[in-house]
C-alpha positions in Angstrom: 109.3 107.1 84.7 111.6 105.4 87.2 113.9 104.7 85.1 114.2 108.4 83.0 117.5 109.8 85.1 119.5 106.4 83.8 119.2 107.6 80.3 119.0 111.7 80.8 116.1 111.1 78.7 113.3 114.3 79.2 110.0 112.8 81.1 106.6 114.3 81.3 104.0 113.9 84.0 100.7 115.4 85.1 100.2 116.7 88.7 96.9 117.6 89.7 96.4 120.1 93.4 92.8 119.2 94.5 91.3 121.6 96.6 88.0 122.8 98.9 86.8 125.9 99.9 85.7 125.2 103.2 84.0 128.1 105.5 86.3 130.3 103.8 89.5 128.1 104.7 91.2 126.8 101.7 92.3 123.0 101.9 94.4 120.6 99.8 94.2 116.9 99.0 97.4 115.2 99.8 98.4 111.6 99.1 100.6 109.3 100.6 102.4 107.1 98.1 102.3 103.6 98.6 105.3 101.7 100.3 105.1 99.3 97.1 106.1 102.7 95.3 109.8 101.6 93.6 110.0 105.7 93.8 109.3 107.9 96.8 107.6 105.4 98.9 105.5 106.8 101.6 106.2 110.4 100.3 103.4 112.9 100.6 102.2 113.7 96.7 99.4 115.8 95.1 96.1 114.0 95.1 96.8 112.8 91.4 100.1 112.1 89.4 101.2 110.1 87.2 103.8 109.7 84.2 102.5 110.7 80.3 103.1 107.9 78.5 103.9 108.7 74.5 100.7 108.9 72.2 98.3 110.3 75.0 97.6 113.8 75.8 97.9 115.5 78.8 94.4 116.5 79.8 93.4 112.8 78.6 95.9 111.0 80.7 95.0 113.3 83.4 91.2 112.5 83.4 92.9 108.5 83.5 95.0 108.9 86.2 92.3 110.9 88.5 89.7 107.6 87.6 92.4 105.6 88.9 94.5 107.3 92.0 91.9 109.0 93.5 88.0 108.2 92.1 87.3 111.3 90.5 84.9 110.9 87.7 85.8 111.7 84.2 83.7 114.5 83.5 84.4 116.3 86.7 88.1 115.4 86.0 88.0 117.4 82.6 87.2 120.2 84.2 90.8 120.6 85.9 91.9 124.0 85.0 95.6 123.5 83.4 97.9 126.3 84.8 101.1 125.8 83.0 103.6 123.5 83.5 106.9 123.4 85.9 110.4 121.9 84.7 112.9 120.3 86.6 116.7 119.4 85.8 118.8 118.5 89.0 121.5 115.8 89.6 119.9 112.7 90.5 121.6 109.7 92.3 120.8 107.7 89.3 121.6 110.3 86.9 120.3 113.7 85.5 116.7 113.9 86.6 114.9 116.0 83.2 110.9 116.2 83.7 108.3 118.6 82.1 105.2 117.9 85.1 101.7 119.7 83.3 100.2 120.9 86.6 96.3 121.0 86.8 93.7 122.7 89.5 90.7 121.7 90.5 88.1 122.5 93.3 86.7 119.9 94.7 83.4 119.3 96.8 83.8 119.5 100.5 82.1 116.3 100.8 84.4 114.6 98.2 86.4 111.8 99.9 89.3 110.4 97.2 89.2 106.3 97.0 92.6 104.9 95.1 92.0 102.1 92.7 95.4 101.4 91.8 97.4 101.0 95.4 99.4 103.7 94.6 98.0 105.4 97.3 98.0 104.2 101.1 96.1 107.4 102.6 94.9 110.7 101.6 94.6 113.6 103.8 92.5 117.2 103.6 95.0 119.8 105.0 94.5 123.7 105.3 97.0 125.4 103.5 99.1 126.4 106.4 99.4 122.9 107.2 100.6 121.7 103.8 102.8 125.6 104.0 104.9 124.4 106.7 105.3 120.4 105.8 106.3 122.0 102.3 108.7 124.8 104.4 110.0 122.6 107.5 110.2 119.3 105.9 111.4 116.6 103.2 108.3 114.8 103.4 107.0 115.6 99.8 108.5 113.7 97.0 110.4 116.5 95.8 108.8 117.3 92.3 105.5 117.4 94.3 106.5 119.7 96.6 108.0 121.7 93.5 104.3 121.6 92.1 102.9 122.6 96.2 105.1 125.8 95.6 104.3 126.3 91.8 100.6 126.5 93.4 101.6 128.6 96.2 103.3 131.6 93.7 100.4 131.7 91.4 97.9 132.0 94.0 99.5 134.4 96.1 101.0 132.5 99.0 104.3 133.3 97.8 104.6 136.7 96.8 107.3 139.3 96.2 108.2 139.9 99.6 108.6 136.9 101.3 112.4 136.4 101.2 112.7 133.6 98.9 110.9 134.9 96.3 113.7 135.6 93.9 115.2 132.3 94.4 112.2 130.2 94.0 
């Protein structure tokens, strides 16, 4: 996946937003990506992603990658609610960056705690949305196609709506 914007080759990935209703306060799982990362180290991510490799399907390499980044068992896993997908094409410093990310939703328990089995991830953290709003708004510490998928989220669920000044433009 690294290695897509050398070739201008299209890449695919699946992002998933974990969430918890929590009194009435809705929160958001965010990762921290390892430093060992050769892309995005230390950058803030959704609580699952990972590249699609060719001959698996989303929702299947999904349900793999949550086992693996963040302990989430395979059947809750396949209950992730796919909500469409967001495309990317931008100028990359190693090329034309192409990626088609299938982006995923899924509530979680308040008492779930996410445990990474693949040191991908060095920390996880359960923010209110107005926390991950302004880190998104105020800062570059989301890799940037996750904080594409953090606004994706945003839109759809009413965050973002027709008034807010951006809205055209995002």
């Amino acid at each position: 996946r690294a290695a897509v914007p050398l070739f201008g080759v299209m890449g695919h990935g699946v992002h998933l937003n974990g969430t918890v209703s929590d009194g009435g306060t809705l929160k958001m799982w965010i990762a921290r990506r390892s430093m060992d990362k050769h892309t995005g180290p230390g950058k803030l991510d959704q609580i699952v992603a990972g590249g699609l490799p060719a001959g698996i399907s989303p929702l299947d390499n999904l349900i793999k990658e949550c086992a693996e980044e963040a302990g989430i068992e395979p059947g809750q896993a396949a209950r992730a609610s796919p909500e469409g997908q967001v495309s990317i094409r931008a100028d990359h410093a190693d090329g034309l960056y192409r990626e088609i990310l299938y982006v995923y939703d899924l509530e979680l328990a308040a008492d779930f705690h996410p445990v990474n089995a693949d040191g991908e991830v060095d920390d996880f953290y359960l923010w209110p949305l107005d926390r991950v709003i302004e880190v998104v708004r105020d800062t570059d510490d989301f890799e940037f196609d996750c904080a594409l998928v953090v606004i994706d989220f945003l839109v759809r669920h009413g965050f973002i709506g027709p008034d807010h000044p951006e809205y055209q433009t995002i």
